[in-house]
C-alpha positions as CSV (number, residue, x, y, z in Angstrom):
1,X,109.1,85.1,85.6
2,X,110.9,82.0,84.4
3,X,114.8,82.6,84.8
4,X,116.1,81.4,81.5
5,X,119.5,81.0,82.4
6,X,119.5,76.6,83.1
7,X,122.4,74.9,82.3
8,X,122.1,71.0,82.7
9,X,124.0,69.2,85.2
10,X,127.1,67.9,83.6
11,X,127.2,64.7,85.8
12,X,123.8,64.0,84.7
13,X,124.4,60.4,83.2
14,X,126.8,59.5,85.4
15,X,125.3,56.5,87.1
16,X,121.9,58.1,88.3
17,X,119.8,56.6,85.3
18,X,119.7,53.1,83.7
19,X,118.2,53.0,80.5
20,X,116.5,50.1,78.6
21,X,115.7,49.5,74.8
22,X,112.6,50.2,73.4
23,X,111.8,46.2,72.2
24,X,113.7,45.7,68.7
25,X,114.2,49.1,68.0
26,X,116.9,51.7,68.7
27,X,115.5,53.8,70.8
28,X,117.2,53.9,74.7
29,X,114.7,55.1,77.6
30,X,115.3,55.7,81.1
31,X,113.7,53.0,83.7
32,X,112.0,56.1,85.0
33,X,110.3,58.5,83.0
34,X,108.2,61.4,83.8
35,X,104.3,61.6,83.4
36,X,102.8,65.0,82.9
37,X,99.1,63.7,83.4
38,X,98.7,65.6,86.6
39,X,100.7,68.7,88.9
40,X,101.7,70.5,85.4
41,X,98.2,71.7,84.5
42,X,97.4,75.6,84.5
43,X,95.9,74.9,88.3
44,X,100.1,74.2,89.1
45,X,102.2,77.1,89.6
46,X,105.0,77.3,86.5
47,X,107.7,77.8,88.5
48,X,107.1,74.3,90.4
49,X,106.5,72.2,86.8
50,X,109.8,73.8,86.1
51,X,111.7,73.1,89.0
52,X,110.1,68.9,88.5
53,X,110.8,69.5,84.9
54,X,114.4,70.0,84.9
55,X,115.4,68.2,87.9
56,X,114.4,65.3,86.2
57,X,116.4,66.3,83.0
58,X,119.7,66.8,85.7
59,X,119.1,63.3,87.3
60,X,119.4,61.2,83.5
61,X,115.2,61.4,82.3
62,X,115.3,61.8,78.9
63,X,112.0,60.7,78.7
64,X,108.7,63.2,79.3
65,X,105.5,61.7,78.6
66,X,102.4,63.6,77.7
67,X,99.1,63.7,76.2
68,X,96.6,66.2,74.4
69,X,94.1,66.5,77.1
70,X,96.9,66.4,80.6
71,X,96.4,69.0,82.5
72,X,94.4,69.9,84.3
73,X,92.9,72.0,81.6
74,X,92.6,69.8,78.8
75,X,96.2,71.1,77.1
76,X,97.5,72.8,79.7
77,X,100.1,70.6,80.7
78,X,102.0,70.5,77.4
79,X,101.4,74.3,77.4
80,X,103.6,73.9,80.7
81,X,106.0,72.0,78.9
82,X,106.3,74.1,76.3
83,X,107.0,77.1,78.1
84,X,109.7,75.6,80.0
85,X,111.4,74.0,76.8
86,X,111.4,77.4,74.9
87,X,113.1,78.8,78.1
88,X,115.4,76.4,79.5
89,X,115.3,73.1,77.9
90,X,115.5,74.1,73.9
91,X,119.3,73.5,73.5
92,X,119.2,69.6,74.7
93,X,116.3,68.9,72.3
94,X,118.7,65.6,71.0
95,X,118.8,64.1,74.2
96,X,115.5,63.9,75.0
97,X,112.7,62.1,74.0
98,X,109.2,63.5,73.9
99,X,105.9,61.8,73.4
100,X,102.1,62.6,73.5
101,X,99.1,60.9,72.9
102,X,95.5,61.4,71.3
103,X,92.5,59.4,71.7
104,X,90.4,60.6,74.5
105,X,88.0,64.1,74.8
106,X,89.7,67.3,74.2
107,X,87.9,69.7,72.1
108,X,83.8,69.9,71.4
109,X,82.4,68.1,68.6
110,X,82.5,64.9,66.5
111,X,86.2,65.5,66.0
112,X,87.7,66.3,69.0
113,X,88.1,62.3,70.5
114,X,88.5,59.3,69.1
115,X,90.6,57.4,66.4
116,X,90.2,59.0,63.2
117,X,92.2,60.6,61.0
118,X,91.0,63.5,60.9
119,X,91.2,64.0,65.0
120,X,94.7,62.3,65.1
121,X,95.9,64.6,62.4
122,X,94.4,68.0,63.9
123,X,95.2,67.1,68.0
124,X,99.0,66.5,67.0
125,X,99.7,69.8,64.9
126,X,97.9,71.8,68.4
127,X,100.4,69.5,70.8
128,X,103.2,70.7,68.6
129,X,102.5,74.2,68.4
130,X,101.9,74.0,72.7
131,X,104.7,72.0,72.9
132,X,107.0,74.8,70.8
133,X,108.3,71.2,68.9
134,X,108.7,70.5,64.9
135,X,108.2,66.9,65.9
136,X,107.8,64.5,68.6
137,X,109.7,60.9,69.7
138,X,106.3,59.4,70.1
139,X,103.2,59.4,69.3
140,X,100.4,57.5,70.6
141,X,96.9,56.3,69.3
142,X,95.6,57.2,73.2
143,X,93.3,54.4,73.8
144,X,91.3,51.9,71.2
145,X,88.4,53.2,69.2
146,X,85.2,50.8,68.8
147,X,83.8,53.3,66.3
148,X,86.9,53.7,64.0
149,X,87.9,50.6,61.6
150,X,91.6,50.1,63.2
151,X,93.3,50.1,59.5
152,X,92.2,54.1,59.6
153,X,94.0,54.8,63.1
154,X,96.9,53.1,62.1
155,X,97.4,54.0,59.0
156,X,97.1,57.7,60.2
157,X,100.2,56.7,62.7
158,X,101.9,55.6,59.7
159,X,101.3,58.6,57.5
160,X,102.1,60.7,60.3
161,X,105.4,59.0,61.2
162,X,106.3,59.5,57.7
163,X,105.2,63.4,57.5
164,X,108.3,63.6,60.1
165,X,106.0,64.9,62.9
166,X,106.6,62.2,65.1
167,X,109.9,59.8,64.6
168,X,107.8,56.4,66.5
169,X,104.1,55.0,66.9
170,X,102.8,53.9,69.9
171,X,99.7,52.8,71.0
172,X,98.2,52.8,74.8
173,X,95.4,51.3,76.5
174,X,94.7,48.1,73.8
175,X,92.8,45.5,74.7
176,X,95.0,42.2,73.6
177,X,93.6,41.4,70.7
178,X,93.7,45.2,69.0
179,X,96.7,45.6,70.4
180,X,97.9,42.5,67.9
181,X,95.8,43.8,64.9
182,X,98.3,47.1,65.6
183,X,101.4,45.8,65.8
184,X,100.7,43.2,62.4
185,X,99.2,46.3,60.5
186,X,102.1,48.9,61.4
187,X,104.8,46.4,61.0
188,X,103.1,45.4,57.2
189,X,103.7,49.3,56.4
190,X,107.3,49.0,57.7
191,X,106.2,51.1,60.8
192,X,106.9,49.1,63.6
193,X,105.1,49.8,67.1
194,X,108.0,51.0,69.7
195,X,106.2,50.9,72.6
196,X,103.1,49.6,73.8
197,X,101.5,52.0,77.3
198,X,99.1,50.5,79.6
199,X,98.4,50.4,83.9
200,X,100.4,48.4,85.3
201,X,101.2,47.8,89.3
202,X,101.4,45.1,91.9
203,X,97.4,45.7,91.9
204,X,96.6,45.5,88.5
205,X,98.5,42.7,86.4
206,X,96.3,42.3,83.3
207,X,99.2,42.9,81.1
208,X,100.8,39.5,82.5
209,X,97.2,37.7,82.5
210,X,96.1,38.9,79.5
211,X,99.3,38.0,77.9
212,X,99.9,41.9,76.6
213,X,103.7,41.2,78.1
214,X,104.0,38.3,75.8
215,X,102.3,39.8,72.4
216,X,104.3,43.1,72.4
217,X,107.7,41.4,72.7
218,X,106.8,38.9,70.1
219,X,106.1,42.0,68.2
220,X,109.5,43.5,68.8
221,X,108.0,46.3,70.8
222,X,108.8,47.2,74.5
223,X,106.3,47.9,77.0
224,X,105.8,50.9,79.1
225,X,103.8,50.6,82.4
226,X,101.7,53.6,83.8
227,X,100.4,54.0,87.7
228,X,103.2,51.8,89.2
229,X,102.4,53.4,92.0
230,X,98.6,52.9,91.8
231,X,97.5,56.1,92.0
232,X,100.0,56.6,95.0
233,X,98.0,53.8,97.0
234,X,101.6,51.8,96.7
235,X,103.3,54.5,99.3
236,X,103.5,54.9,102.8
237,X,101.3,58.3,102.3
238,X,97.6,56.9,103.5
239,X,100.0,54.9,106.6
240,X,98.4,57.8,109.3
241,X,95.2,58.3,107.0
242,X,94.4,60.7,104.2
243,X,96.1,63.5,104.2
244,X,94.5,66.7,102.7
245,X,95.5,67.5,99.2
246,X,96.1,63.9,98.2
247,X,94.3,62.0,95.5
248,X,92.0,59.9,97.7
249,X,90.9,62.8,99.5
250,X,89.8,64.3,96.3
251,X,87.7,60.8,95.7
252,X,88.7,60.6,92.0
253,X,90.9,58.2,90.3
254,X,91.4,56.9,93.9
255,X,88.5,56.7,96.4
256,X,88.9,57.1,100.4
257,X,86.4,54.6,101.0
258,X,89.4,52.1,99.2
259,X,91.6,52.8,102.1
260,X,90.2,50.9,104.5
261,X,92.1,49.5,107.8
262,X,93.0,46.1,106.6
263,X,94.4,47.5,103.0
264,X,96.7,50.2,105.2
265,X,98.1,47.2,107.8
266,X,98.7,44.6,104.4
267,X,100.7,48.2,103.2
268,X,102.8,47.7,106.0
269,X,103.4,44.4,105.7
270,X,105.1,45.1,102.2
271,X,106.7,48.1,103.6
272,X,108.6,46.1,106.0
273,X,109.6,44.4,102.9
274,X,111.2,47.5,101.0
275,X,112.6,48.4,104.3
276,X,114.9,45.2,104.6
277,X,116.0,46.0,100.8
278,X,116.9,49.4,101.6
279,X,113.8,51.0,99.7
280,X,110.9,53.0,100.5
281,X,107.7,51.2,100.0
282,X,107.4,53.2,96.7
283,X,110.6,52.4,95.2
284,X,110.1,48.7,95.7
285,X,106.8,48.9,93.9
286,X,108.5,50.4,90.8
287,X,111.3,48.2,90.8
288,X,108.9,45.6,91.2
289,X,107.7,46.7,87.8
290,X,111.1,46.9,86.1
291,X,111.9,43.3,87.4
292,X,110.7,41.9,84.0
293,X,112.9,43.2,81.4
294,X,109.9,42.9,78.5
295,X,109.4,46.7,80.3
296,X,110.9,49.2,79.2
297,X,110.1,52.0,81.1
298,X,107.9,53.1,84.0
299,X,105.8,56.2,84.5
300,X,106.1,58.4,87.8
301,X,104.3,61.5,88.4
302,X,106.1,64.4,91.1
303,X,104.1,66.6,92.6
304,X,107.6,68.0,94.2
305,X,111.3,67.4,93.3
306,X,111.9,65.7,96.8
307,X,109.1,63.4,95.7
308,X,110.3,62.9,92.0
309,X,114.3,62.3,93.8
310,X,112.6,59.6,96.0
311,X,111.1,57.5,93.5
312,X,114.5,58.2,91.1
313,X,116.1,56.2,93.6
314,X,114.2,52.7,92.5
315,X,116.2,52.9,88.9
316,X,119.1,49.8,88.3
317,X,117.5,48.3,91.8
318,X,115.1,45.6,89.8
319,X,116.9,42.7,91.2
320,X,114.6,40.4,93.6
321,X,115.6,37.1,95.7
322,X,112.9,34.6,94.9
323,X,112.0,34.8,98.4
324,X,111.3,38.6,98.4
325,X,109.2,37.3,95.3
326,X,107.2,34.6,97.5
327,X,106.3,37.1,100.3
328,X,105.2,39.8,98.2
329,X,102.7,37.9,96.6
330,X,101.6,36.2,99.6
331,X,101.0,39.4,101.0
332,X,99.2,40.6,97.4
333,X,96.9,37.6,98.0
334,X,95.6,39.3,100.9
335,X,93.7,42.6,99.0
């Protein structure tokens, strides 16, 4: 049984969280917000999403990112988040900002995924309803659909940011050249796109090479990066091996056989790096993230509140010598 009796810290934006503007709009987020994709399923036990949950809110995140299909099950995690809003979080509803996403699977049939209007429409009014929300901050158009014309998913974002349901649009995984077509096609109905989501890490840099960085400021949007941490690879957790539990030893969205010898010992390498900074290898990854300022925000996941307090510790540290610069991509060459 959930105690409800939470009272937010009152020192919580005292100098624990720095927070960035959303492009061209007006909209403030923290450097660190938290992803629900995983840990706040119905496989996670409450009382631990709730303890993540609101020690997050007590440390200056403002920010909780979700989606329809998080969990896991599909739903569950903003089921989670609902619970623990109703309870606990309810009174601070003005100081935080809460966003979810459609796109990908999440219920059987022809209208259960994709980008049409009809499945937009439908997957917000369940996340609300899960969420116990009249609206959200954000909403996303999840991922780019082939199959849809793009005029119907974003004029969908636009009718639905004028029904009052969500206050933003967003979009997430766009390839460049969609991700354009969006921003001209909301910004010609006077909707402009706040945030553009997409991977981002010392491992995966398509949104500098691909020139997403560049587009969505032109645009007047900010940019939100997902798996800083590249699916925890970017941590000194695989240093001794794989431990049990962890997401390589579940070979899913990160496979043991990646781990290999040479990738631990070039680990190290930028390890001894963060150490001479004062960070954990983990912190210097997502500050390495927030060192261009065209990013807004960057995701984290917490599987525990020490682990969420950790990687809290990497916010208004973004600062890099141009040496610290030249060894970490030397050493990047090396994967």
């Amino acid at each position: 049984m959930i105690n409800p009796l939470y009272k937010a810290a009152d020192d919580r934006y005292e100098n624990k969280m720095q927070y960035r503007r959303a492009g061209k709009s007006g909209l403030l987020l923290p450097e660190i917000s938290l992803g629900l994709w995983h840990n706040f399923g119905d496989t996670a036990p409450l009382e631990r999403s709730r303890d993540i949950l609101l020690a997050a809110f007590d440390n200056g995140v403002t920010h909780f990112d979700l989606a329809n299909n998080y969990g896991p099950s599909y739903g569950s995690a903003e089921s989670t988040f609902g619970q623990v809003f109703a309870k606990d979080l309810k009174p601070y509803r003005d100081e935080m900002v809460i966003s979810t996403k459609a796109g990908y699977d999440m219920w059987p049939g022809p209208y259960g995924i994709g980008g049409s209007r009809k499945y937009l429409f439908a997957s917000l009014d369940q996340s609300l309803k899960r969420m116990n929300l009249d609206y959200v901050d954000i909403f996303y158009s999840h991922r780019y659909d082939a199959q849809t014309p793009l005029e119907e998913t974003m004029q969908a974002l636009v009718d639905i940011v004028r029904s009052g349901k969500t206050l933003y649009a967003g979009i997430s995984n766009y390839p460049h050249d969609k991700a354009i077509e969006a921003y001209n096609y909301l910004q010609s109905r006077d909707v402009r796109c706040v945030l553009h989501q997409g991977k981002y890490n010392m491992f995966v840099r398509t949104a500098e090479t691909e020139g997403i960085l560049d587009c969505t400021a032109e645009a007047g949007s900010g940019y939100i990066a997902f798996s800083p941490l590249a699916q925890g690879l970017l941590t000194d957790r695989y240093f001794k091996g794989i431990p049990e539990g962890s997401r390589a030893s579940k070979d899913r969205t990160l496979k043991s056989a990646s781990i290999t010898r040479e990738v631990v010992e070039n680990l190290k390498k930028l390890d001894a790096i963060a150490q001479r900074r004062g960070q954990s290898l983990a912190q210097m990854a997502l500050s390495w993230v927030l060192k261009d300022q065209r990013v807004t925000s960057v995701i984290v996941g917490a599987s525990s509140v020490d682990q969420l307090k950790d990687n809290l510790k990497a916010a208004g540290h973004s600062c890099f010598s141009d040496e610290e610069l030249s060894q970490i991509e030397d050493i990047l060459k090396l994967f």
